[in-house]
N, C-alpha and C positions, 0 to 999 in steps of 0.2 A: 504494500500500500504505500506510497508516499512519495511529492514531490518525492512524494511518496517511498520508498527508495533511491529518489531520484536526485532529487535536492540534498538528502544527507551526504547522497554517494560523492557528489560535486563539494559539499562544503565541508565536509572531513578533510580534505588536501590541506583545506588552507590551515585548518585547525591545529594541523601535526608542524605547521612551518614547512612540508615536506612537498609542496607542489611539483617544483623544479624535477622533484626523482623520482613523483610517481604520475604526473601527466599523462606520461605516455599509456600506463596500465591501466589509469580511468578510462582515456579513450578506445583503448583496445576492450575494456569491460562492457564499453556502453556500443562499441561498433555494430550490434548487431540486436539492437534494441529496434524493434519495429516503429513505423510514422504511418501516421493517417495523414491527412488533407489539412489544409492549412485552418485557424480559428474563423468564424465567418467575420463578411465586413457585411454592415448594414445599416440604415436610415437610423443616426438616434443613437447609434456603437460611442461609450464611454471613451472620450480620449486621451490618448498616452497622457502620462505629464510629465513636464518639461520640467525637469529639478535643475539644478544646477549638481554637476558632481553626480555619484552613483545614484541613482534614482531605486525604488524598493523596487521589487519584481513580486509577480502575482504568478499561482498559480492556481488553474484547478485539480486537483487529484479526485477521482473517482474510482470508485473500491467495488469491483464487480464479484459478487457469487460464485460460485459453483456451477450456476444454471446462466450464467452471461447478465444475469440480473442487476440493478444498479443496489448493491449492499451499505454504502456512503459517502460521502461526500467532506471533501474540507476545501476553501480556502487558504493555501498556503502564503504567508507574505514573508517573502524575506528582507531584512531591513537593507535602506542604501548603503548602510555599512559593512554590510555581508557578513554582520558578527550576530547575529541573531534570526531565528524562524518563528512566527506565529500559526498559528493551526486554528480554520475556524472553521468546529464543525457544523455539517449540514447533515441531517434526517432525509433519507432517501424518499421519504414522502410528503417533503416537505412541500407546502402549497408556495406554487409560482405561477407565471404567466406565460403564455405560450407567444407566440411570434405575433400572433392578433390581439393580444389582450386577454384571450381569455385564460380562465383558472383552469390549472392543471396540477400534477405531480411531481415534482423533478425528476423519479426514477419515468412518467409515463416519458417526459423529455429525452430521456434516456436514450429510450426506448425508438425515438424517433433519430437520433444520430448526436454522437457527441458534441457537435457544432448547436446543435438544440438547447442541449444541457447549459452550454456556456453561454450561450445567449441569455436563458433563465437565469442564471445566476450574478448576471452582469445586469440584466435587466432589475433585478430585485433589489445587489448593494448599489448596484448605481458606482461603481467602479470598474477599468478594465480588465481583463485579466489576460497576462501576455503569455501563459501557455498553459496547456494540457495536459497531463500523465493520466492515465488509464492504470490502474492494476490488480492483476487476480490476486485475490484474499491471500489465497493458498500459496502463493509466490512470496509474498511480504512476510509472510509468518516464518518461509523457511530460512529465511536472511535472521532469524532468531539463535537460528541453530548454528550460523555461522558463527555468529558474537558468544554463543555460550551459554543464553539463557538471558530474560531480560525481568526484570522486577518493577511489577506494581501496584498500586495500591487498589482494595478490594473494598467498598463500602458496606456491599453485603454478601452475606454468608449463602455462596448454592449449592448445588450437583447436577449436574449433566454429563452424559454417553462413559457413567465409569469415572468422572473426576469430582473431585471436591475440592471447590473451591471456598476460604477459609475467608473471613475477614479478617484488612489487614495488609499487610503485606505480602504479595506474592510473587516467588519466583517460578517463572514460566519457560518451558520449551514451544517449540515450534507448536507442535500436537496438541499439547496445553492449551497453547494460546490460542488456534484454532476454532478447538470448540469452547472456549471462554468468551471469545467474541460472536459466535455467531449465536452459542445457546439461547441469549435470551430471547424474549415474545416481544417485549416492551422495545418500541423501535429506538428510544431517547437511552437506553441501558445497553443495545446495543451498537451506539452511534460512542457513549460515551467509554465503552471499554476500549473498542478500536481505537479512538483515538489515544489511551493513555497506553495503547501499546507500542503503538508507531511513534509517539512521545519517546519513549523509551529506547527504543530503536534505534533513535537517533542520537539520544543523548550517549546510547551505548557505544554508537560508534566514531562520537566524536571525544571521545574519553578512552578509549580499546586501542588495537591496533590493528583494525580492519582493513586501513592502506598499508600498513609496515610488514604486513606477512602476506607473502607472494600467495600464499594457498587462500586466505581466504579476501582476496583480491578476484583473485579467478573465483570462488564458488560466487561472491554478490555479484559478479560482472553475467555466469552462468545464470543466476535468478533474474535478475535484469532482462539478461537477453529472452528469455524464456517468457517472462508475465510481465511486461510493460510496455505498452504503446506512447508515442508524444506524438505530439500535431508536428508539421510536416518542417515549421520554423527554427525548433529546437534540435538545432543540425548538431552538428562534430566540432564547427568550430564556435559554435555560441556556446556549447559545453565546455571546450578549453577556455573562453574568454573568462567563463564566470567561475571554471576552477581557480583560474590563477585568484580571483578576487577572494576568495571564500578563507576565512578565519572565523566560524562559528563557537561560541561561547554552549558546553552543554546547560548552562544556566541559563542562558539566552532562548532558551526553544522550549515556548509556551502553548498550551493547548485550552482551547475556551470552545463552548456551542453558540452561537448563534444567536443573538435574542429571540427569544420564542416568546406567542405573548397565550398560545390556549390553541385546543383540539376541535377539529370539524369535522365533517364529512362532506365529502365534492363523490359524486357519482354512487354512491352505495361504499364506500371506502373513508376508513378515515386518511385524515391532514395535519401534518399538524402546520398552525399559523404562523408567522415570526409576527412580529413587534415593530411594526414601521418607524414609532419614532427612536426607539434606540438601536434600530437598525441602521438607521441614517447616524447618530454621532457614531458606530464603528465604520462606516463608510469613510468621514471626518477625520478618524485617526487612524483610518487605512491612508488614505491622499498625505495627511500630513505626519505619515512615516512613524506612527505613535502607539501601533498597535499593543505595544507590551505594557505602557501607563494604564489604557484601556482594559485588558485581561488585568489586571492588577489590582483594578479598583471595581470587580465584579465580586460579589459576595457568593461563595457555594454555589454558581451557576449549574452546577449540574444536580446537586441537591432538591432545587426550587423546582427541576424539570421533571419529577416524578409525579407530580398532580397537578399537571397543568388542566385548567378550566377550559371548560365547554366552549367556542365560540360562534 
């Protein structure tokens, strides 16, 4: 899952100081990562902004199922200083807008072509987002096993398919985390585990030595190549540009949802709503490169999202 893979694998370089000796081995890992079609351009498309000096980069990660399904969604920003990653998750049924206005699903967007998805979701924060990652579940999880195991924290105590999980803290395998993330019913418990795994993920491998050892340089370049697609802009050489920039902070790389403001139904299915007017200040402190004060100053955001109200 992640810039999903994506964005760690590039911002580790910078992290270890070791760009210069392992460039080449990033782009030889990512050489054979698949590309779809460029992001769409259309009447009303959010414009780049003009920073002076590095500007933050947006992406979208989308987290596909087992069955090609859209399983979730983040907003990845990374700051212009390339020493930090924000993570904003999205509920794969989260209510948006389709090309006409009208109300839809994000996964039904999905469903209709990845260039749909991003539309939605550019259409909703009202920001642009300048690229794509696509990734199977099951891919991101096994980059678990390359790090060694990944630890997070558990609010509540379950069991699913033969495991138990503890509240608390937990350390996780690939297999583990698997069915951790996908067990639950509750679509906000399973939006919010994915993310503190991939959280983890990253922080694991910007604190490890997953560019320093040649073997598991090849096994994340092997997952990569295997479960991740990018739109068609996120060439060879805008990967090298942004390796060399990348010094990411694991204390730097934060994970929040989405302001949600309450649960509907659109078609015989539930929705759940976001929050228009604190959707627009994280828009605000997306544009003005702030996202981390922002997640900061959210109280148990993911606490508050277990009873959300009828709307």
């Amino acid at each position: 899952m992640a810039v999903a893979t994506l964005g760690a694998f590039l911002v580790i370089a910078g992290v270890l100081g070791l760009v210069s000796l392992y460039l080449g081995a990033v782009t030889q890992a990512m050489s054979g990562v698949q590309r779809t079609s460029s992001l769409p351009d259309y009447d009303g498309r959010p414009t780049p902004q003009e920073n002076q000096g590095s500007r933050a980069m947006r992406y979208l990660v989308l987290v596909t199922d087992e069955h090609g399904g859209l399983a979730s969604a983040f907003v990845v920003q990374l700051t212009g200083a390339r020493d930090g990653m924000q993570l904003i998750g999205l509920p794969a049924n989260l209510l948006v807008a389709d090309a006409k206005g009208r109300d839809t699903a994000l996964a039904t967007e999905f469903e209709h072509g990845v260039g749909s998805a991003v539309r939605a979701v550019e259409g909703l924060i009202g920001v642009r987002v300048d690229h794509m990652v696509q990734v199977r579940l099951q891919s991101f999880t096994r980059i678990i096993d390359v790090l060694g195991g990944v630890t997070v924290g558990n609010r509540t105590e379950t069991a699913a398919e033969g495991w138990h999980f503890d509240a608390g803290e937990l350390r996780l395998t690939g297999p583990e985390a698997e069915v951790y993330v996908t067990s639950p019913k509750y679509t906000m418990s399973k939006l919010e585990r994915t993310q503190a795994v991939f959280v983890e993920i990253v922080r694991g491998m910007a604190s490890g030595d997953a560019l320093t050892n040649p073997a598991k340089v090849e096994a994340i370049g092997d997952v990569l190549n295997a479960g991740v697609t990018v739109d068609a802009a996120l060439t060879a050489g805008e990967i090298r540009r942004m390796a060399i920039d990348m010094h990411l902070s694991p204390d730097l790389v934060t994970g929040t949802p989405l302001p949600l403001a309450g649960i509907s139904e659109l078609h015989g299915s539930q929705v759940i709503v976001p929050d228009p007017d604190r959707v627009r200040l994280l828009a605000s402190a997306m544009q003005n490169d702030a996202v981390d004060a922002w997640a900061a100053a959210q109280t148990a955001p993911w606490q508050q999202l277990n009873d959300l109200p009828p709307r």
